[in-house]
Structure formats: C-alpha cells, structure tokens
C-alpha positions in Angstrom: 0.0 0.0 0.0 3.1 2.3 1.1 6.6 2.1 -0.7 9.7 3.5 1.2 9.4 6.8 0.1 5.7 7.3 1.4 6.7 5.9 4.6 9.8 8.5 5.0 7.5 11.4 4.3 4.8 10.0 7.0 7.7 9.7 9.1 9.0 13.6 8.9 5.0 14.5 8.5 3.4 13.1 11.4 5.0 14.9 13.7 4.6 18.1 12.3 0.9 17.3 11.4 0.1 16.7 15.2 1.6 19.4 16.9 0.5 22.0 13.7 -3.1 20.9 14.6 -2.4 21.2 18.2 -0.9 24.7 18.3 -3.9 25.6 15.7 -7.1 24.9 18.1 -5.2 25.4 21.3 -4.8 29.2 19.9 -8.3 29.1 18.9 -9.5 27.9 22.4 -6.7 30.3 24.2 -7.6 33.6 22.4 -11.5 32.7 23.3 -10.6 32.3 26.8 -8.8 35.6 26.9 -11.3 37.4 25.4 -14.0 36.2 27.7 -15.6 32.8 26.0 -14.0 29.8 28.5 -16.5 27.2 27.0 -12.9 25.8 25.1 -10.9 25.7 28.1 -13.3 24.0 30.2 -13.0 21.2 27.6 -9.1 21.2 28.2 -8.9 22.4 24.7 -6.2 25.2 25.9 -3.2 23.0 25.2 -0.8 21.1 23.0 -1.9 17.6 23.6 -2.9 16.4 20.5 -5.2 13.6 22.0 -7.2 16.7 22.9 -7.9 18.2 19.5 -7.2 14.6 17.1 -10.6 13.7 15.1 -10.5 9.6 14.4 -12.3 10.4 11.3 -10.4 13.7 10.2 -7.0 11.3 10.5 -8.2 8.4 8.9 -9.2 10.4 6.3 -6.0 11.9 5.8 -4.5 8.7 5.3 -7.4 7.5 2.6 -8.1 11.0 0.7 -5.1 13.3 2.3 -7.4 15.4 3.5 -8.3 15.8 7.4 -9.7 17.4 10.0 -9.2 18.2 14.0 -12.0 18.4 16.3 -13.3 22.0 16.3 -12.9 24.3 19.0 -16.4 25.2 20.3 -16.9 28.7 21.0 -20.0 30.8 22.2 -20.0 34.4 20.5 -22.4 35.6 23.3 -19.6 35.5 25.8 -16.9 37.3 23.9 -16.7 41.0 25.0 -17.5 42.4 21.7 -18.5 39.1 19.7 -18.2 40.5 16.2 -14.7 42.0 16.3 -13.6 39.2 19.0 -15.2 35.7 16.7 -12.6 37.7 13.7 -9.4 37.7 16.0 -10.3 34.0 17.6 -10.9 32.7 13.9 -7.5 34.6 12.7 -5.8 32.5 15.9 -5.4 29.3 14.2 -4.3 30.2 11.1 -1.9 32.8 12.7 0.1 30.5 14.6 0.5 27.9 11.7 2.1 30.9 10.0 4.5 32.3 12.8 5.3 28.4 13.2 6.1 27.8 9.8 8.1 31.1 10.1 10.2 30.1 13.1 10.8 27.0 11.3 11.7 28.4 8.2 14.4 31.0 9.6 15.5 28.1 11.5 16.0 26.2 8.1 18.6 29.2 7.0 20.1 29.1 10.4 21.0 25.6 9.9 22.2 26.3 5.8 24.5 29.1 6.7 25.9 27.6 9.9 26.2 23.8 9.5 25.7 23.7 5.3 24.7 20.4 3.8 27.7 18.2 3.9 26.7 15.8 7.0 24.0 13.5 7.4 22.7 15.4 10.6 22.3 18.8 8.8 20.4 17.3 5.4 18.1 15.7 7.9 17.4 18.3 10.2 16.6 20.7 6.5 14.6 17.7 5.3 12.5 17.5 8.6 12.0 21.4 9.2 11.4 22.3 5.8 8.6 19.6 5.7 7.2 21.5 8.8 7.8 24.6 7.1 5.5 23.7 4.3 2.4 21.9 6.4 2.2 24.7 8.7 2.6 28.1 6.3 0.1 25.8 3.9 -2.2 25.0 7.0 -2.5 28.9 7.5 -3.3 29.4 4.0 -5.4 26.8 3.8 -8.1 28.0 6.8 -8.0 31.1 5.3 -9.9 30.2 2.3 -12.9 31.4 3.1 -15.4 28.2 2.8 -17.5 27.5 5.5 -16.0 25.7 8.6 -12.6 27.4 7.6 -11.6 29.8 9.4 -11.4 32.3 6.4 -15.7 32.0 6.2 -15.9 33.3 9.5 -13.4 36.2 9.3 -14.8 37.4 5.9 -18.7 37.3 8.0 -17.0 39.2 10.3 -15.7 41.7 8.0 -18.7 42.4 6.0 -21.4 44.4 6.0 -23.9 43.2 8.7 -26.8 42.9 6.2 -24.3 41.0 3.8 -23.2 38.8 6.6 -26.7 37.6 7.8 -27.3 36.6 4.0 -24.5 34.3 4.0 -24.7 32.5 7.3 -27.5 30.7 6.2 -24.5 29.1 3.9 -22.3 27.9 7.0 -24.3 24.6 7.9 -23.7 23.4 4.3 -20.1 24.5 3.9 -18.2 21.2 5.0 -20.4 19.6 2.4 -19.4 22.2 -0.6 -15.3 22.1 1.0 -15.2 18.1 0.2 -16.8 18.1 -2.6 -14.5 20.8 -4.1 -11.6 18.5 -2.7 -12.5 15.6 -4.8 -13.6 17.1 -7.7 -10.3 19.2 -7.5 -8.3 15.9 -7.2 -10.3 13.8 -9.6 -10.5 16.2 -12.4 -7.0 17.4 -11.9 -7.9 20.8 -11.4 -5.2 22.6 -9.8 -7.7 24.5 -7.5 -5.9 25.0 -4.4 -1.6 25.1 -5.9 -3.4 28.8 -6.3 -5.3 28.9 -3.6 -2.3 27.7 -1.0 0.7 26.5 -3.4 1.0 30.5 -4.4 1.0 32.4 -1.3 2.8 29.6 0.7 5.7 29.8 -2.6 5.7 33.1 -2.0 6.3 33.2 1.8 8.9 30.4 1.9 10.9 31.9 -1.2 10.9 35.3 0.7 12.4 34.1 3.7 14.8 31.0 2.8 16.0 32.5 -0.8 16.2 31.0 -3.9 19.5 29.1 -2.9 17.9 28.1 0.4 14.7 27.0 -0.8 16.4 25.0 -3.9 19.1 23.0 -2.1 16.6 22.1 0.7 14.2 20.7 -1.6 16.3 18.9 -3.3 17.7 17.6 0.0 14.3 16.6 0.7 13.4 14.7 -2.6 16.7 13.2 -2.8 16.1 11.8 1.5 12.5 10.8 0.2 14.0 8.5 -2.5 17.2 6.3 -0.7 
C-alpha cells in the first residue's frame, strides 16, 4: 500500500501534522478564553496535547483521501466581550500560529544552511525535517483562510462584511463542509489545480521570501533526494 518513500515522508509528517493541529485549536480555544468565552478551556482544549484536538475520522481520512480534520474548537460568540470584532481575532488565531510556526521553522532552516551547510548527514536531515514543517504549517495557515465554510477564512470574511451581507450568507455555514469536500474531490479527480493557487502561491511566495532561492532550492532537493534512498 506504502513504498519507502511514502513511509519517509509520513515519518517527517506526522510529527509536524500533530503538533501544527495542536498549536492551531489550542490558539483558537486560548484567544477565546482571553477574550471572555471559557466554554474551550473548560473542555481542556487550551493545550498542545494532541489527544485533545485529534478527530479519528479527520485522520483516517487523511491517510485515505489526504485530506483531514481536528475536532473544532467550540466557541460561544455571546460570551466574547465584543462578539463580532472578538469571533474575527479568535478565527484569525489558528491560522496565525500555523504561520508564525512555519516562520520560526523556516528562519530556523537558513540558520541551519548558513551555519552547519549540507555536507553531513545530521544537517540534510534536520533541513529535510523542518522544511517539511515549514510547508504543512505556512500551507495549513493558507489553507483555513480560504474562506469556505468551517474554515476559518468564512468566519473572518462574516466578520468583516457588512452586517446585512453577513446575515445573507450565514445561512451558507451549515452546508459548507459539504461544498469544501466536494470541491476537494472534484479538484483531485478532475485534476484541477484548484488549491496550488489557492495555497501553493501564497505559501511559494512566503517560503521563497524568507529562505532564498538558494535556500529553498538545495533544501528541496535535500528533501526529494532523503525521500527516494
């Protein structure tokens, strides 16, 4: 079912995948809680334990479709101190710490380049493994930020529109998980390159602008060359 090189990558990914979920709703429940809403935190969703935020389903799926899901992190707009602005800044949360992850992790990457180089085994596979990192969680952040009902991007955009607009389209939000798959598949079976603009672009464009064309090259290559010994 798995060769080698799926195995490797699953190997570098898990880890990352886990803890970029965790740090994503235990943002989401932590910026609730400090702006009033503790319904999150009385779950115990304010931390990094993945067994706390993991969906069976969302990870099985990844495995079968490579696409997934974490638990959602409930939260009661009635008990923010001002729910419209505050629902915005605790649906930014998530996708905001994937990015200043993927950030640290990336200027980490160059650290690594310009100190240690590529010549030993240690360095490619500390580049391989961060850049890996770098990639789920800058594309994670993108990714929510379409805005597609559950993502986060659907409730920032309510947020940011006109009242009047904003109670037309909420009606949408109970369908939206619905319309988000079947955009997946369709994108995957038709071959439609749907979401290399929607996420490949920006995420390009982010990695590029911090690692360097240099950077980025010889650590991709590191990485394609560790996924196929």
């Amino acid at each position: 079912m798995f060769d080698q090189s799926d195995i490797l990558f699953y190997l570098l990914f898990i880890p990352h995948m886990l803890f970029a979920l965790s740090i994503h709703e235990a943002s989401h429940a932590g910026s609730a809680f400090m702006l009033g809403d503790d319904t999150a935190a009385l779950q115990g969703r304010v931390t990094l334990n993945p067994l706390r935020h993991i969906d069976p389903m969302g990870l099985i799926a990844f495995f079968i479709i490579h696409f997934g899901w974490a638990k959602p992190v409930p939260v009661n707009p009635l008990r923010l101190k001002n729910p419209r602005r505050d629902e915005v800044l605790v649906s930014f949360a998530g996708p905001g710490s994937n990015l200043v992850m993927g950030v640290l992790l990336l200027v980490t990457i160059r650290l690594i380049w310009e100190g240690m180089g590529t010549g030993s085994e240690t360095a490619r596979t500390a580049l391989a493994f961060m850049f890996v990192g770098a990639q789920l969680n800058v594309g994670l952040c993108f990714f929510n930020l379409i805005p597609i009902p559950p993502l986060d991007g659907s409730h920032i955009l309510l947020g940011l529109l006109p009242r009047s607009w904003a109670i037309k389209l909420e009606p949408l939000m109970g369908r939206g998980f619905i319309i988000l798959i079947v955009l997946v598949i369709v994108a995957s079976f038709l071959r439609i390159p749907i979401f290399s603009y929607l996420i490949g672009v920006p995420m390009s464009l982010v990695m590029w602008g911090i690692l360097g064309g240099e950077v980025y090259g010889d650590t991709y290559r590191i990485l394609q060359g560790f996924l196929l010994i």
